[in-house]
C-alpha positions as CSV (number, residue, x, y, z in Angstrom):
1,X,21.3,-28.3,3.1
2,X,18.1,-26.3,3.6
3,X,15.7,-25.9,0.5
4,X,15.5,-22.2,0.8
5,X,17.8,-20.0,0.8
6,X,18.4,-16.4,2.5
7,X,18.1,-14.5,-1.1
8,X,14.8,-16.0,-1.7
9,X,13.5,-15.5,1.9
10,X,14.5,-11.9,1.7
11,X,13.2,-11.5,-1.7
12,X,9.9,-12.4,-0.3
13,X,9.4,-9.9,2.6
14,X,10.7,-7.6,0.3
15,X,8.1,-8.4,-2.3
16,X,4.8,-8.5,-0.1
17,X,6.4,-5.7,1.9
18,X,6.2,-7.5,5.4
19,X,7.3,-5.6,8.2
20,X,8.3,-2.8,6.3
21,X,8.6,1.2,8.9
22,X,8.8,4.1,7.8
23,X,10.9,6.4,9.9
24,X,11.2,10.0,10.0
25,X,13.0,12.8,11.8
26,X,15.1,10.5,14.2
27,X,17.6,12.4,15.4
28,X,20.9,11.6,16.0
29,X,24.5,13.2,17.1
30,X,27.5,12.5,14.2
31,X,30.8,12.7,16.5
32,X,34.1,12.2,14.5
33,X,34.0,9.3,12.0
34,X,32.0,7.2,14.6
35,X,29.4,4.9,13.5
36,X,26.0,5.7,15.0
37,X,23.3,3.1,15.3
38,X,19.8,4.0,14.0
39,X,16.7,2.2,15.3
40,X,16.2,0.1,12.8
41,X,18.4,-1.9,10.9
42,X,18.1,-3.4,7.5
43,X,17.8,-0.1,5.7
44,X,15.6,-0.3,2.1
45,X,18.9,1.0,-0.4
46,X,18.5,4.4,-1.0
47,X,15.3,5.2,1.0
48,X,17.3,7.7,3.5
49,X,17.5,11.5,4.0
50,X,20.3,12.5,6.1
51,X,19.1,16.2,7.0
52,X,20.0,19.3,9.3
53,X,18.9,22.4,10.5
54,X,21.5,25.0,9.3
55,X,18.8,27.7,8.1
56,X,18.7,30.6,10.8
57,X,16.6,33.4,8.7
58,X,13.2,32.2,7.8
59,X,12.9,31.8,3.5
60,X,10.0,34.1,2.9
61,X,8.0,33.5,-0.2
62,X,4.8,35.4,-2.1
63,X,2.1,33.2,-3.0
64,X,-0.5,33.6,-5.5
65,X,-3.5,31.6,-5.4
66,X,-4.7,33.0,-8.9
67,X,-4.1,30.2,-10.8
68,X,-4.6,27.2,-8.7
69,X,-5.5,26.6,-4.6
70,X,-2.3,24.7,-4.6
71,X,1.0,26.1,-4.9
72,X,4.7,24.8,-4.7
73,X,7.3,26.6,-2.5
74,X,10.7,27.1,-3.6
75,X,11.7,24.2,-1.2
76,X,11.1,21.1,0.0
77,X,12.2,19.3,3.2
78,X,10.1,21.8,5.4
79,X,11.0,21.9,9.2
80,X,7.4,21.5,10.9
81,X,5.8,24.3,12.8
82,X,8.6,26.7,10.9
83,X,5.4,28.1,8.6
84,X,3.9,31.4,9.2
85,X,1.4,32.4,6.5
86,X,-0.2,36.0,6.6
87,X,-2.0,38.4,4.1
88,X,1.2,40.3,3.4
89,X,4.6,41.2,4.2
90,X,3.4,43.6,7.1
91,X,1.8,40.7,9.1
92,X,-2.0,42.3,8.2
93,X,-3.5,39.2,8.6
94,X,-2.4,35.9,10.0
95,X,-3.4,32.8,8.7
96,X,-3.9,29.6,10.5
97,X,-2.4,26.5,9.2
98,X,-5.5,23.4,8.7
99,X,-8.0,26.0,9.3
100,X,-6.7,28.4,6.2
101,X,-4.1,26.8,4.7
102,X,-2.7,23.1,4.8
103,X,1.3,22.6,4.0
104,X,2.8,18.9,2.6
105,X,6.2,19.4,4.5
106,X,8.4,16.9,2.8
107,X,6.8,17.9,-1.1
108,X,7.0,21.6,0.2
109,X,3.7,22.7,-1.0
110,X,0.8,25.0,0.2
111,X,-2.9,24.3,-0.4
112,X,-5.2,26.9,0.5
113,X,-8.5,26.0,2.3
114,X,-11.7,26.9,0.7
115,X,-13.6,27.4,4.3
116,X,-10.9,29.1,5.4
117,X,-9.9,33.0,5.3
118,X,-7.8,32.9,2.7
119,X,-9.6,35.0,-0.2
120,X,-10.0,32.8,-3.4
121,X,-7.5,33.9,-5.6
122,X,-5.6,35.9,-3.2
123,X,-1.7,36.8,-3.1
124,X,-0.3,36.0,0.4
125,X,3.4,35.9,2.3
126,X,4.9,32.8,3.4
127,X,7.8,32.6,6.1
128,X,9.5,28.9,6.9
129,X,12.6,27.1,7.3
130,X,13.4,24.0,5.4
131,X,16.1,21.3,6.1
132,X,19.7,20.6,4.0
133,X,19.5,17.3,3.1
134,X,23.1,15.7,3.3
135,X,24.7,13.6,0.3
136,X,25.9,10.2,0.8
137,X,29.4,9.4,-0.4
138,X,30.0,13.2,0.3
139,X,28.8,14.2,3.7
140,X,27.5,10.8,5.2
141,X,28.5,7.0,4.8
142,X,25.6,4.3,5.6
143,X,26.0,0.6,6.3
144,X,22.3,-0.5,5.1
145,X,22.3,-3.6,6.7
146,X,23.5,-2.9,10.2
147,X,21.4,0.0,10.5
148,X,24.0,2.6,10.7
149,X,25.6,6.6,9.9
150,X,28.7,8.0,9.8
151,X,29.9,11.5,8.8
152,X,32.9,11.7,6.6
153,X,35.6,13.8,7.6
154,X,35.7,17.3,4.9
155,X,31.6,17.1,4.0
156,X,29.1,19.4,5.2
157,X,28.3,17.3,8.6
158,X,30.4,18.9,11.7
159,X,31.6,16.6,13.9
160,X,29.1,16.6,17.3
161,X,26.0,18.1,14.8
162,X,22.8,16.7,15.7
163,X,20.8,15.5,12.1
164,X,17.8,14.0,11.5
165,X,17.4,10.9,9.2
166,X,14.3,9.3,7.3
167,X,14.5,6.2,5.9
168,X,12.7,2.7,5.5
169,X,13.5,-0.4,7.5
170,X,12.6,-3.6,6.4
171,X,11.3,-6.6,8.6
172,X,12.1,-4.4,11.3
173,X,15.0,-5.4,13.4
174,X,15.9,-8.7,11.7
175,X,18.9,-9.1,10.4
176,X,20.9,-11.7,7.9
177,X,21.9,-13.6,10.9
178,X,17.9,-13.7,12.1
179,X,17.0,-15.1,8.7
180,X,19.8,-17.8,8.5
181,X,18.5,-18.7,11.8
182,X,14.9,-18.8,10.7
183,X,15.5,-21.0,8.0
184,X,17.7,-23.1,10.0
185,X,14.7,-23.8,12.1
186,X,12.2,-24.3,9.4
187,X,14.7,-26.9,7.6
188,X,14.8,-29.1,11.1
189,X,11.0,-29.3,11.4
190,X,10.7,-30.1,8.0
191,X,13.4,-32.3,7.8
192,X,11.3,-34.2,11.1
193,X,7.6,-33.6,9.3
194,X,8.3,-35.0,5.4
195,X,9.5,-38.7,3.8
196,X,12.7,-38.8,4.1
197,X,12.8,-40.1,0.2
198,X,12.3,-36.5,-0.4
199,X,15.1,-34.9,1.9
200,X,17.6,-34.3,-0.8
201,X,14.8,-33.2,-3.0
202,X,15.3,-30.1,-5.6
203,X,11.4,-29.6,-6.1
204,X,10.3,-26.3,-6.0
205,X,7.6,-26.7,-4.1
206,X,9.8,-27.7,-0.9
207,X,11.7,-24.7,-1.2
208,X,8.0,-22.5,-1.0
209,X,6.9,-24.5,1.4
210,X,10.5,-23.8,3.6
211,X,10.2,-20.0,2.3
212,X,6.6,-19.8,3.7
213,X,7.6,-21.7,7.2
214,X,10.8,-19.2,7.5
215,X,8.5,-16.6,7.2
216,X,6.4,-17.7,9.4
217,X,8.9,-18.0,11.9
218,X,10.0,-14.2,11.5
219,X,6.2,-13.2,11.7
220,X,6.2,-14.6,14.9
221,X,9.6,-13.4,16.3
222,X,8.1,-9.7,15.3
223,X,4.9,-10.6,17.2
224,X,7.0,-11.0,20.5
225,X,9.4,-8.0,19.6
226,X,5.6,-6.1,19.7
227,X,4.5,-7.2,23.2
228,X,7.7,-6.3,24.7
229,X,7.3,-4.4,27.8
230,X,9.1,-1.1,26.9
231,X,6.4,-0.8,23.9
232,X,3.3,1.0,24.1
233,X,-0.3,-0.4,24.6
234,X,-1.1,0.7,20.9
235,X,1.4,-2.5,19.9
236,X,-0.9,-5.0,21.1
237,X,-2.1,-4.9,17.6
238,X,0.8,-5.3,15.9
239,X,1.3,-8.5,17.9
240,X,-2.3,-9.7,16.8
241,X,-1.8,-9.0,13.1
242,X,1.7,-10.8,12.9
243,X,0.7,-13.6,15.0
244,X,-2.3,-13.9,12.6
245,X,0.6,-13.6,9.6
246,X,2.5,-15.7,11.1
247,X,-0.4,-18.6,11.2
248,X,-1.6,-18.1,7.3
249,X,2.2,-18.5,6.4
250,X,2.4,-21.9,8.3
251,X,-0.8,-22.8,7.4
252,X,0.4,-22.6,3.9
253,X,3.4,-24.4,4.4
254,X,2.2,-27.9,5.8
255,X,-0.5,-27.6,3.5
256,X,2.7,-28.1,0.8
257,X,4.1,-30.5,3.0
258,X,1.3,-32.9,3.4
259,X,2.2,-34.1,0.2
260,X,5.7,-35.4,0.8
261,X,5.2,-37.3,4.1
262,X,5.6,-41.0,3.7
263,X,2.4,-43.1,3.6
264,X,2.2,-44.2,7.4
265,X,2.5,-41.1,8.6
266,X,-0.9,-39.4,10.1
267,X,-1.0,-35.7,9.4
268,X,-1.5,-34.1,12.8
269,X,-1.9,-30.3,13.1
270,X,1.3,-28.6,13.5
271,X,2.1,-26.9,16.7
272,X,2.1,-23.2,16.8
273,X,5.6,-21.9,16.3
């Protein structure tokens, strides 16, 4: 039986954040009651927005710098490029967005630019369109682990609408199954490296040492995930920087184990996983 188990494992990506993505705006068609697969799988719990484009008139908005250079909108959830910003409702003047103005889309706030042309203390006119974001449980089910959307039947989602969704994935694609399978593999070397006095062992510093070598192991199947060949050039370091994790994390592991092989046993280097 392995020291480690998946809970801890899991606990410790989560913890130290490895591998965590944040992804936004991937869009996607809800047909029916169909599943659809995301990107990513092993969704952080609660980190989505399921969203759509049903606004067709523009919200527009008067905005008066008097009090501050930073104003919130009535909305959040902005669509990008839906902002028009001019000196009134006539269209007088129009305003450039990151030269006059700069807008947080997903906060749904307006920050005027002191270089720009935007008068201090001025009154302006706003025009944008901003997303609906869907409710789980009413509109959309989600199966975190797998990755995966449904619309439910009677919400807000037609069936066939194309949404976008923003969420968090953890340890990118790796799934429960990946894990088990990591740990599996840690247990064997370990099993092969330490006394065997020590394999039905409950000390706790086995279990880091198999937690760390897991780890280790899922470091390095993300570094080969990174120089896959449909994946940009920019990935090349990603693949350094988890190989590089992937090498502290072992490094810390037999550095535990060393003190649990038997006494005739000479401590060569490990082999890179």
């Amino acid at each position: 039986m392995p020291f480690t188990t998946k809970e801890i494992v899991k606990k410790h990506i989560l913890d130290y954040h490895l591998g965590s993505e944040n992804v936004e705006n991937e869009k996607i068609q809800l047909r029916g009651a169909d599943w659809i697969q995301l990107q990513k799988k092993m969704i952080l719990t609660g980190s989505e927005k399921v969203k759509g484009k049903e606004q067709i008139d523009p919200t527009r908005e008067d905005i008066d710098f008097g009090t501050a250079d930073t104003q919130n909108l009535s909305h959040s959830e902005l669509i990008q490029d839906t902002m028009v910003a001019a000196s009134d409702s006539s269209l007088g003047i129009i305003y450039i967005e990151n030269v006059d103005y700069r807008i947080d889309y997903d906060d749904g706030c307006i920050v005027r630019i002191a270089s720009g042309s935007i008068p201090q203390g001025a009154a302006i006119t706003v025009w944008y369109l901003y997303y609906r974001i869907y409710e789980k449980g009413v509109d959309y089910d989600i199966d975190y682990q797998r990755g995966r959307v449904k619309r439910r039947s009677g919400g807000a989602i037609e069936s066939g609408q194309w949404v976008y969704a923003d969420y968090t994935a953890e340890y990118g694609s790796l799934d429960d199954d990946a894990i088990v399978n990591a740990i599996s593999e840690a247990d064997s070397r370990i099993l092969d490296f330490i006394d065997s006095v020590h394999h039905d062992s409950n000390d706790k510093l086995l279990v880091s040492a198999e937690t760390y070598l897991a780890v280790s192991i899922i470091c390095r199947i993300r570094a080969m995930e990174s120089i896959s060949p449909s994946r940009g050039k920019t990935e090349s370091s990603d693949a350094q920087s988890w190989s590089a994790l992937s090498d502290m994390y072992k490094k810390e592991a037999y550095n535990i184990l060393a003190k649990y092989t038997g006494p005739g046993n000479k401590l060569n280097s490990p082999s890179k996983a």
